[in-house]
C-alpha positions in Angstrom: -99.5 -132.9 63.5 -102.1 -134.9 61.7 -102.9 -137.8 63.3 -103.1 -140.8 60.6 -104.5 -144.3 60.3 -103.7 -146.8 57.7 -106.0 -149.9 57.2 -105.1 -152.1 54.1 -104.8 -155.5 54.1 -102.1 -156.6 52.2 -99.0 -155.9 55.0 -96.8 -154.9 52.1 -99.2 -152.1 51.0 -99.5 -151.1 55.0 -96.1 -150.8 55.5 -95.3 -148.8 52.5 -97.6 -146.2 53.0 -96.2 -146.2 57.1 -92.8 -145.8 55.8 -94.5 -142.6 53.2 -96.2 -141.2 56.8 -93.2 -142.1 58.6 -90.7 -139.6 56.4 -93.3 -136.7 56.3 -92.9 -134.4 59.5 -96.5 -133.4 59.4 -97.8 -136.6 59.9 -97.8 -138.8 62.8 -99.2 -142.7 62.5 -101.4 -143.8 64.9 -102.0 -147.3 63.9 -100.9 -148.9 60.5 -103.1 -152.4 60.6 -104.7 -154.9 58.0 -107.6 -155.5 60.9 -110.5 -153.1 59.8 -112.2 -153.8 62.8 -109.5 -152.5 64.6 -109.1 -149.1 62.7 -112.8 -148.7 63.0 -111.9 -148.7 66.8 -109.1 -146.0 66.4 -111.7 -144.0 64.7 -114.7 -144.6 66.5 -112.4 -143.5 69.9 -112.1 -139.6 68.7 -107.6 -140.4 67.9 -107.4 -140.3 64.4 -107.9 -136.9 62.0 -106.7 -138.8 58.0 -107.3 -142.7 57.7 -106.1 -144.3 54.3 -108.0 -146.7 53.4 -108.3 -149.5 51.2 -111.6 -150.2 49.3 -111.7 -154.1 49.2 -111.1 -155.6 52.4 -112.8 -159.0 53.9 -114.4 -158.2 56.9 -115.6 -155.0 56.0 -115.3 -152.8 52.8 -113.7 -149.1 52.4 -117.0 -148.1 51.3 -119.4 -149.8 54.4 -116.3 -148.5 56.9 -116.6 -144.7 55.4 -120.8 -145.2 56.2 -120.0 -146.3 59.3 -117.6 -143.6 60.5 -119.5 -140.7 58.2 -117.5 -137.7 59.1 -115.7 -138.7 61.9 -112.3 -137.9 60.0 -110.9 -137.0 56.4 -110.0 -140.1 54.4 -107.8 -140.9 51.7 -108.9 -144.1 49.1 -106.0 -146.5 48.3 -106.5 -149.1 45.4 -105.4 -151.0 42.6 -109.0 -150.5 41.4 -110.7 -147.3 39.4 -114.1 -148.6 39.8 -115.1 -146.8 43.2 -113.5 -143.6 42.5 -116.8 -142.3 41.8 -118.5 -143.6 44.5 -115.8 -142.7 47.2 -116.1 -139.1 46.0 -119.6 -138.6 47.3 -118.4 -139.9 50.6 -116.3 -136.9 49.9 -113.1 -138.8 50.2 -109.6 -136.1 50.0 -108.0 -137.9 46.7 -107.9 -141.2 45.3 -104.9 -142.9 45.1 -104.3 -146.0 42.5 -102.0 -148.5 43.8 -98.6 -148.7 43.5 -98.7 -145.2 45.4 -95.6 -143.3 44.4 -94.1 -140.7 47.1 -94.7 -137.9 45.0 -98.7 -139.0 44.3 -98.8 -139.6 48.3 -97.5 -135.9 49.2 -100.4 -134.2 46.6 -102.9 -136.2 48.3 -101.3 -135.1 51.9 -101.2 -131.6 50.8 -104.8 -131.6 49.9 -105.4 -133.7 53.3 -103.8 -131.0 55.0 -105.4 -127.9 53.0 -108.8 -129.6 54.2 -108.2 -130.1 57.7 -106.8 -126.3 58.0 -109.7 -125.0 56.3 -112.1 -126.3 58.9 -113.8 -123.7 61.8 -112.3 -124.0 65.0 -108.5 -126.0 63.6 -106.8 -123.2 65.6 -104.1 -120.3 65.2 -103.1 -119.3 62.1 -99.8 -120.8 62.7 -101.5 -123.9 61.3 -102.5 -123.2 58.5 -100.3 -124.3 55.4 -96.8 -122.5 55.1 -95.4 -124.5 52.2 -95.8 -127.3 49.1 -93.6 -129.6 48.2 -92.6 -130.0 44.9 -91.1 -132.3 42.5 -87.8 -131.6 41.5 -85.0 -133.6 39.5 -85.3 -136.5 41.7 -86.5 -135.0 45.2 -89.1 -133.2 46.5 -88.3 -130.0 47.9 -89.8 -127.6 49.9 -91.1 -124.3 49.4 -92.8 -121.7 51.9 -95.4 -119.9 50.3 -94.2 -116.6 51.7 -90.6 -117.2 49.5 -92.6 -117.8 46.2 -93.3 -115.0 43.6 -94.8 -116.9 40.6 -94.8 -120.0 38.9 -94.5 -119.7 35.0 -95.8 -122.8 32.9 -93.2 -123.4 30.0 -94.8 -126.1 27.8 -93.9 -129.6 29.4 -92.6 -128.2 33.0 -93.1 -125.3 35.2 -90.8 -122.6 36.7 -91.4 -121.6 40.2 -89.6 -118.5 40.3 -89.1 -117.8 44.5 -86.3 -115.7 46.6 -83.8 -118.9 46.1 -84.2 -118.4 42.2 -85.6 -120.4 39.1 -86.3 -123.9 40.3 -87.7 -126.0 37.1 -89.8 -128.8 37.6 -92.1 -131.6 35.9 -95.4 -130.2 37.0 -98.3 -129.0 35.2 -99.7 -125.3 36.6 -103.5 -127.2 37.0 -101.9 -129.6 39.7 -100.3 -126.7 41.3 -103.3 -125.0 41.8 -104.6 -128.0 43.5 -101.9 -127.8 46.2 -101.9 -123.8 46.6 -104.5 -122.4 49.0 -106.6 -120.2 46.4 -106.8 -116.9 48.9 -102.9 -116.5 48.9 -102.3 -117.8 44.6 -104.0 -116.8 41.6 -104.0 -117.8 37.9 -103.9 -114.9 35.8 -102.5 -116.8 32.6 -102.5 -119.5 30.9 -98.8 -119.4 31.6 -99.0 -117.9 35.2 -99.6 -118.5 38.7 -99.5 -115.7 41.2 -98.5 -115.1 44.8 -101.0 -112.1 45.6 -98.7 -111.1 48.3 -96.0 -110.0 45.8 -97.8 -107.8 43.3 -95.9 -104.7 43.2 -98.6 -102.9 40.7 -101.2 -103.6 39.1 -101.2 -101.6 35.3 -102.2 -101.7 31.6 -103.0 -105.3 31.9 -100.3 -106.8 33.8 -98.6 -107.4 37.0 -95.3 -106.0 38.6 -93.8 -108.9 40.6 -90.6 -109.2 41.3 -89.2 -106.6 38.8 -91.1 -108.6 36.4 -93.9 -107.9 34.1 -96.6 -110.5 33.7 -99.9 -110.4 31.6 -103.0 -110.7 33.1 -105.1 -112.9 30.5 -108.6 -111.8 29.6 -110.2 -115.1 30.5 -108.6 -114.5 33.9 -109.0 -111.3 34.1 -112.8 -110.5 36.1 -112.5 -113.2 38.5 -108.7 -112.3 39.3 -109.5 -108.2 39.8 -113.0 -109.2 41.9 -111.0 -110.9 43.9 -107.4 -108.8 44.1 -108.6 -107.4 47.8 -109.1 -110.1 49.3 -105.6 -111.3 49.8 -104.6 -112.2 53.8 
């Protein structure tokens, strides 16, 4: 479980984004609160591993409270303004998230959240490390374990993620994807293709044998994708 903290104060922002926290398993709220000096507490006292955090607050800014609190925890950046994106991302913020936060813009955030905290020495077993994405489909998000997925193909203005359930078509782009699948399991190999490492069958002329299915490896994809073809856990 990740423990979260949500600091914003406007109440109707801080209860959204508890009601987002409170409908994703993974994620367990420690404090939602419009007192800053109150989250800076949580933080200060070792309980809280993601805060989301609004930039413009009286008492004390997002950016003076991520100075205060350095490293202590990851942090996601909630606000209506695009102004201090830049400047949150060299206090190495997880994502930036414009207000109003939609579900679906809150769960790629979480996933990256999540991706970072795994990827950090000492986090545990590999039984925490990340199993599965969630992805945008018709008008849900569904869930897919990495070990079930065999590629995803990019058709124009949506992608395919072609798994052991099937085709399942969905309004993504294959550059956002990338951002949510840990890089040592997925590859690009396309401009049309993402790869589950796992599956490859063979490896010959040029291509890929996944699934019964042959797909082309791309010569701008190609050196990085074979330098790294061993390296799969």
């Amino acid at each position: 479980m990740i423990k979260c903290l949500i600091v914003d104060d406007e109440p109707l922002a801080v209860n959204l984004l508890k009601d987002y926290v409170d409908k994703t398993p993974e994620l367990e709220c420690i404090s939602a609160t419009t007192n800053v000096l109150e989250a800076l507490r949580c933080v200060q006292d070792g309980r809280v591993d993601l805060v989301f955090l609004d930039i413009q607050m009286p008492e004390l800014t997002g950016i003076q409270f991520m100075k205060i609190i350095r490293n202590n925890c990851s942090v996601i950046i909630t606000s209506a303004y695009t102004q201090y994106a830049i400047e949150g991302y060299e206090h190495d913020v997880v994502d930036y998230l414009l207000k109003p936060v939609t579900f679906e813009r809150f769960m790629i955030a979480v996933t990256k959240a999540k991706n970072k905290l795994t990827a950090q020495p000492n986090t545990g077993s590999t039984s925490d490390q990340q199993d599965h994405i969630f992805i945008k489909t018709s008008n849900r998000l569904q869930r897919f374990n990495l070990a079930d997925i065999f590629y995803i193909e990019g058709l124009r203005d949506y992608i395919a993620v072609h798994s052991t359930h099937g085709k399942t078509l969905s309004l993504e782009s294959l550059k956002n994807m990338l951002t949510l699948l840990p890089a040592d399991k997925f590859a690009r190999i396309h401009k049309s293709y993402i790869i589950n490492k796992s599956k490859i069958l063979f490896l010959e002329k040029g291509s890929v044998i996944i699934n019964r299915q042959t797909i082309p490896i791309g010569e701008t994809y190609r050196e990085e994708f074979m330098a790294g073809i061993n390296k799969t856990k």
